[in-house]
C-alpha positions in Angstrom: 0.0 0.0 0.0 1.5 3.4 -1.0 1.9 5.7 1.9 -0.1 9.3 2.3 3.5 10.8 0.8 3.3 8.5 -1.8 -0.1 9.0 -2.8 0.3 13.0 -2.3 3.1 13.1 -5.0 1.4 10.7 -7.9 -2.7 11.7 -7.5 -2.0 15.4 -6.1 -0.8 17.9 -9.1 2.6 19.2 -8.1 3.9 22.8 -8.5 7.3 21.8 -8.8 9.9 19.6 -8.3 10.8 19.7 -5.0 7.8 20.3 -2.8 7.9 20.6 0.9 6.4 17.4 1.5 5.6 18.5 5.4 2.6 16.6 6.8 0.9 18.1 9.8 -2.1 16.0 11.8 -3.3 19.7 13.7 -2.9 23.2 14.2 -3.6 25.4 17.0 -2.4 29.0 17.8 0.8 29.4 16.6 1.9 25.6 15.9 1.3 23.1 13.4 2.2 19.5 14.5 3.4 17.0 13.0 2.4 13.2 12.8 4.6 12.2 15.9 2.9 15.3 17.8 6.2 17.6 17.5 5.2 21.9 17.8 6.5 23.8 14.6 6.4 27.5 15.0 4.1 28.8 12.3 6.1 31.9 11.0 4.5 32.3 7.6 0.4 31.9 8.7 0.2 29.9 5.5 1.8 33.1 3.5 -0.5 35.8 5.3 -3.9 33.8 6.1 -3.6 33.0 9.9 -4.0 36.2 11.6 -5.2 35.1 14.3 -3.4 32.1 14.3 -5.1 28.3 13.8 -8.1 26.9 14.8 -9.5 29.6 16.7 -12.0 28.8 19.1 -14.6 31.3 18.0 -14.0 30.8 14.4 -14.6 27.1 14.6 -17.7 27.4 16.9 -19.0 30.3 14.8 -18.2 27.8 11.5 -19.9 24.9 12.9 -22.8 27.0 13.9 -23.6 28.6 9.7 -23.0 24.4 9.3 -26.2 23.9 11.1 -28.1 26.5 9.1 -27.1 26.4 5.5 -24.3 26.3 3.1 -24.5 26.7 -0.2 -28.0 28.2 -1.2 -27.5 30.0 -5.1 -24.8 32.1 -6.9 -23.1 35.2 -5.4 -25.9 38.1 -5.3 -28.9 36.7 -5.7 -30.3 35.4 -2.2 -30.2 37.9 1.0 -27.8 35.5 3.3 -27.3 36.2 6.5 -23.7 36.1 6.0 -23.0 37.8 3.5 -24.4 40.8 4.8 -23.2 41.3 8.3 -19.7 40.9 6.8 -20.2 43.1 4.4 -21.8 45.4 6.6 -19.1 45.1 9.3 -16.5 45.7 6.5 -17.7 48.6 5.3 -18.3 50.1 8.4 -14.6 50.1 9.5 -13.8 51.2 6.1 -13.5 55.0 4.1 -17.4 56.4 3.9 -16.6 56.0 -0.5 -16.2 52.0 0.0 -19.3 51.0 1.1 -20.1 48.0 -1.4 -18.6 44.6 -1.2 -18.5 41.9 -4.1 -17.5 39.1 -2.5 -15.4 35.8 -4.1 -13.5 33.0 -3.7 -9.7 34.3 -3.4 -7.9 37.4 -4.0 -7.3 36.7 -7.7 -10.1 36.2 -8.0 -10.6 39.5 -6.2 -8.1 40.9 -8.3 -10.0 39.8 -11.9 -13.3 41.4 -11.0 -11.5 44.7 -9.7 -9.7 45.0 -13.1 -13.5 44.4 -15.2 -15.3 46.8 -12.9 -12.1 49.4 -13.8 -12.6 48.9 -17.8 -16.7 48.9 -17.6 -16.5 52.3 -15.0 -14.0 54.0 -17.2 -15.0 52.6 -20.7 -10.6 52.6 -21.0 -8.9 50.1 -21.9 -5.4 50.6 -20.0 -4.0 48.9 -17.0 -1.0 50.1 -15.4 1.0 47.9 -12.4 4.3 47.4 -11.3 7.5 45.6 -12.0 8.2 42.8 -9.2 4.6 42.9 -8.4 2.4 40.0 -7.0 -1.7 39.7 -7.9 -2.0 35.9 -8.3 -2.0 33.4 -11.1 -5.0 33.3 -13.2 -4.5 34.5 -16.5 -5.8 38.1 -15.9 -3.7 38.7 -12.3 -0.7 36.9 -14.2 -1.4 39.5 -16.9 -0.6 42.1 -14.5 2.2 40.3 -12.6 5.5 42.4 -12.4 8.0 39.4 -13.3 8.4 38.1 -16.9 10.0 35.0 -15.8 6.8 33.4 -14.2 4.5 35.2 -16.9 6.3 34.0 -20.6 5.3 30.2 -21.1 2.0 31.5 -20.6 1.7 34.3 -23.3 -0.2 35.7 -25.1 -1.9 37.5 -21.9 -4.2 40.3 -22.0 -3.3 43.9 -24.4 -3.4 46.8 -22.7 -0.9 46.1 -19.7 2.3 48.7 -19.0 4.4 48.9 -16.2 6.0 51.2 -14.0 8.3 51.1 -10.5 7.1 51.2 -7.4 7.9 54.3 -5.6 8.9 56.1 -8.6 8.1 59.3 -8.6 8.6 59.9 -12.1 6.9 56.8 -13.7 3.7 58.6 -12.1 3.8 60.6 -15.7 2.7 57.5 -17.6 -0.8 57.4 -15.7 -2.9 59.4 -18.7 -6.6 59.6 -18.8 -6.0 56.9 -21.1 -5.7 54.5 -18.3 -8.6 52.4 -16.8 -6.8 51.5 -13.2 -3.6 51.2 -11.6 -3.3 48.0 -10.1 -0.9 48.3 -7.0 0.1 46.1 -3.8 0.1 48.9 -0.8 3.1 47.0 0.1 4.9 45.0 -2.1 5.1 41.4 -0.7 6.8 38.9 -3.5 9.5 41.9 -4.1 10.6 41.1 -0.6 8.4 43.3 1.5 9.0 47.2 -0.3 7.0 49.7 1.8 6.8 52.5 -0.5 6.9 56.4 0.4 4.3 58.3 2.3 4.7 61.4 -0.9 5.0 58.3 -3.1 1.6 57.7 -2.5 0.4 60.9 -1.8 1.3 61.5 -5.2 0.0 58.2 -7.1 -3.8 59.3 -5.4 -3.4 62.4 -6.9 -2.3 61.3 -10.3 -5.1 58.7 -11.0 -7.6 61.3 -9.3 -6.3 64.5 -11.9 -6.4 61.6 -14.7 -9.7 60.1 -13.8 -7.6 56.8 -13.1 -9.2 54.6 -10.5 -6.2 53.5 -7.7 -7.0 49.4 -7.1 -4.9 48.7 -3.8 -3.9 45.0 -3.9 -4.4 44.1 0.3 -4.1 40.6 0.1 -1.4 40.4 2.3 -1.1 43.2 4.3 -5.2 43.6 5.5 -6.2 42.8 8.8 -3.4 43.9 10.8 -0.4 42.5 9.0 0.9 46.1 8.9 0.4 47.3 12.5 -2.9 49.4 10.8 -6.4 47.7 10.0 -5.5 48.4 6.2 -2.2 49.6 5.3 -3.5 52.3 3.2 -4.2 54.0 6.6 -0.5 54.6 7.2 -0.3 56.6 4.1 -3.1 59.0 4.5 -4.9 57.8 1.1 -8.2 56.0 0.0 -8.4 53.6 -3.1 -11.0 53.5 -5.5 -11.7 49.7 -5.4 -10.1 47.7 -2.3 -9.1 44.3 -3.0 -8.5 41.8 -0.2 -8.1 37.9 0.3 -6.4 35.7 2.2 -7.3 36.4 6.2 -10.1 38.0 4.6 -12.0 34.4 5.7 -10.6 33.6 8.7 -8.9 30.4 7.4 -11.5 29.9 5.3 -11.4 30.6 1.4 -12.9 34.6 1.0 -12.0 37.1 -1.0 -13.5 40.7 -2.1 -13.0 43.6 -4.0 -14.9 46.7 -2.8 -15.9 50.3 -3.9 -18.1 52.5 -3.9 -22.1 52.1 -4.7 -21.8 54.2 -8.2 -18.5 52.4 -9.7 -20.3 48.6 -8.5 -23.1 49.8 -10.1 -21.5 49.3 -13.6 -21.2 46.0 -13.3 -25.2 45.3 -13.0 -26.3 46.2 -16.7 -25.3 46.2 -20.1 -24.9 44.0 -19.5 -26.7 42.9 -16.6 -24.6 40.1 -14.4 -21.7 41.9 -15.2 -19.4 39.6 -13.1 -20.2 36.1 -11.7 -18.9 33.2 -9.5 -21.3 30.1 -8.0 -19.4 30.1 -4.9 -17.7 33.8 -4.3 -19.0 34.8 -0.4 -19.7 31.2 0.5 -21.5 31.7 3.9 -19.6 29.3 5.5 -16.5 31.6 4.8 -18.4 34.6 5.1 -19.6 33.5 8.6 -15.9 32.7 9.7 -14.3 35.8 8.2 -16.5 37.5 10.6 -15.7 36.3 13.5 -11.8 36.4 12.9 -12.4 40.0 12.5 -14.2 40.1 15.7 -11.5 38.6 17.0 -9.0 40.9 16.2 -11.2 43.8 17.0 -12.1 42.9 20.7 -8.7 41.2 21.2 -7.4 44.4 20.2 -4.9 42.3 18.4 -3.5 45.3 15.8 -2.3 47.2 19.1 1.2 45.4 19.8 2.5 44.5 16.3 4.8 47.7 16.1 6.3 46.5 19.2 6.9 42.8 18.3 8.6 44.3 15.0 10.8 46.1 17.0 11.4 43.2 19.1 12.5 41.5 15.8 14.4 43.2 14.3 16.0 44.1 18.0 17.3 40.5 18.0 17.8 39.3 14.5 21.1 40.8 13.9 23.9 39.3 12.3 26.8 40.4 9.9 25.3 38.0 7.6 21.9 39.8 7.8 22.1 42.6 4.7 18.7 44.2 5.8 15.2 43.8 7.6 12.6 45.2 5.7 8.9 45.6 6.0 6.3 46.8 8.7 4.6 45.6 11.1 5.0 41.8 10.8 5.3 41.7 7.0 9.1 41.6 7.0 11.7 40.1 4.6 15.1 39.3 6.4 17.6 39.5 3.5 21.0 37.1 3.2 23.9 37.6 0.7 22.0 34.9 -1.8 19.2 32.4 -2.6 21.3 29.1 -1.6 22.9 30.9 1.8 18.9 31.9 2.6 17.5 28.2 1.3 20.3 26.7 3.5 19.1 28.3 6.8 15.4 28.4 6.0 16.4 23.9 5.5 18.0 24.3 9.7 15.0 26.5 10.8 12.5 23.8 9.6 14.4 20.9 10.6 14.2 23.0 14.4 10.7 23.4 14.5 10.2 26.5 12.6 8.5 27.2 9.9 9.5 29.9 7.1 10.5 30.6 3.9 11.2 32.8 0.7 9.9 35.3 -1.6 8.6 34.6 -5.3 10.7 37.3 -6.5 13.1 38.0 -4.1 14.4 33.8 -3.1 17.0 35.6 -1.2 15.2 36.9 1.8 13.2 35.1 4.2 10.0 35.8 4.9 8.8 36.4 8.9 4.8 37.3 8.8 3.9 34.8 12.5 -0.1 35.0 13.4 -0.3 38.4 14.9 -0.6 36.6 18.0 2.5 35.2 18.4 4.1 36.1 21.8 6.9 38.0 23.1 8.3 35.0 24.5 7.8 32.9 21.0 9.6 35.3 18.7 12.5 35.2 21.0 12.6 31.6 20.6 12.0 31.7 16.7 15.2 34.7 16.4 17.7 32.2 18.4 16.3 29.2 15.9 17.1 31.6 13.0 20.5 32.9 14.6 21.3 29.5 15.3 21.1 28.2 11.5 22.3 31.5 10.7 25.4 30.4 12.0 25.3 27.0 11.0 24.9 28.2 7.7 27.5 30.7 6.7 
């Protein structure tokens, strides 16, 4: 009989060669453990997912409980579910006054592809503009937009229309024209290897699509909930997009994601023609239900309140000649080595010691540190001596 391993490399598709191959029986908090019960430190929350860490007590009872009631009931937007609408509800309520209508789907690219229609139906343009190094997910529309030829040219031709610029340029801000549909940009680049961008930076990009008639789609897959030390990360940078996208913690563990605007731009999308954007299972309730109450959780756990300190405390104690930089906010933080192999080789001792981390799609030589927000004072001193410790086993 082939064992679970086995099994998991000939019926489950592969993404490459040399997969993880990790096999975990539970998760709770900050651990994931293994199949002879051994703790591994969780400092990835399956890349930006686990906010509040895994199997949260609430979110499971609150899951269980929409269980009881219903699940699936009809495609996204045409049955009032409870659900759906307090999420939505409680969303927009925490949100700018101008983002007060909520499509929901099943990912952020998913997210990401209705954000980009709504921008060409609103605007009647054609013209997308992102950035190089930039991350918006895989299908054929996000890869479209994806700032990294490498991943993007066995896949080509992708869609027309798509330019480029650098993040935190100032003067690629000139190719924004009233010409352009969107701009499609992550508030903080992730994939690149955590790049927070400048406060005029921004400043400036909001008023460029706003003189140009350009609507600004902030990409907040990663950095919502928290991640950042804010609730959104657009809130450290004094600016509102036009259409919000977010995913990953967006359902509490559960598969969620959304793009939101306001009530006039949405409203493009519900005639000519009418059902301007579908998915069967987009705002599950099931998901819905438990990206609520992860929310709540962070809210009245007032989790968002100490994750300035614990980045201090991080980068207070991960220092090391062989360190080149700490980057990020919050903790969304890239700890950068001299090259892919030296980073692979102590990301290898860090796993084999219990914890769990790794690199970035376009940056493979910094490691990435985004723990559960709840991670403890205590447990990040224990993660920075693990990562010394290979650190120096590794140069």
């Amino acid at each position: 009989m082939l064992s679970l391993r086995q099994l998991f490399l000939a019926n489950n598709a592969q993404t490459t060669d040399f997969p993880l191959m990790l096999e975990f029986e539970r998760a709770e908090g900050v651990y994931m453990y293994d199949m002879e019960g051994k703790p591994n430190l969780d400092l990835i929350s399956g890349i930006g997912v686990s906010n509040i860490g895994h199997s949260h007590p609430e979110v499971i009872s609150t899951i269980k409980d929409q269980l009881d009631k219903y699940m699936h009931l009809m495609v996204y937007g045409e049955y009032v579910q409870t659900p759906q609408v307090r999420f939505a509800e409680k969303l927009t309520s925490l949100l700018p006054a101008q983002l007060q209508s909520v499509y929901f789907t099943n990912s952020g690219t998913e997210a990401i592809e209705g954000a980009m229609k709504l921008a060409k139906r609103y605007t009647g343009r054609q013209h997308i503009i992102s950035c190089h190094n930039s991350y918006h997910g895989s299908t054929q529309g996000a890869l479209s937009i994806m700032g990294n030829e490498e991943f993007k040219q066995a896949y080509r031709p992708l869609l027309p229309g798509v330019s480029f610029i650098q993040f935190n340029n100032h003067h690629d801000l000139d190719y924004i024209t009233e010409e352009t549909a969107c701009v499609v940009l992550e508030t903080i680049q992730g994939e690149a290897g955590i790049r927070v961008p400048d406060g005029a930076y921004m400043q400036a990009l909001r008023d460029r699509c706003s003189q140009t008639g350009t609507l600004l789609i902030l990409d907040e897959n990663q950095t919502a909930f928290g991640r950042t030390g804010k609730l959104f990360a657009f809130e450290h940078f004094g600016i509102e997009p036009d259409i919000l996208v977010l995913g990953k913690a967006l359902g509490g563990g559960m598969p969620l994601g959304a793009f939101i605007a306001s009530s006039e731009i949405m409203g493009a999308l519900k005639n000519n023609p009418i059902l301007g954007h579908l998915t069967t299972f987009g705002g599950h309730p099931v998901c819905c239900a438990s990206g609520l109450a992860s929310l709540e959780v962070i809210l009245n756990n007032n989790l968002i309140e100490s994750v300035a300190a614990k980045e201090a405390l991080i980068k207070q104690l991960l220092v090391h000649p062989a360190i080149k930089d700490i980057r990020g906010k919050g903790l969304m933080l890239a700890v950068e080595f001299e090259s892919f192999e030296l980073n692979k080789r102590i990301i290898d001792h860090c796993i084999a010691q219990g914890v769990i981390t790794d690199w970035f799609l376009h940056c493979s030589n910094a490691m990435r540190i985004a723990p559960p927000l709840i991670i403890t004072n205590e447990q990040i001193r224990h993660a920075c001596k693990v990562i010394l410790h290979a650190v120096n086993q590794s140069v």
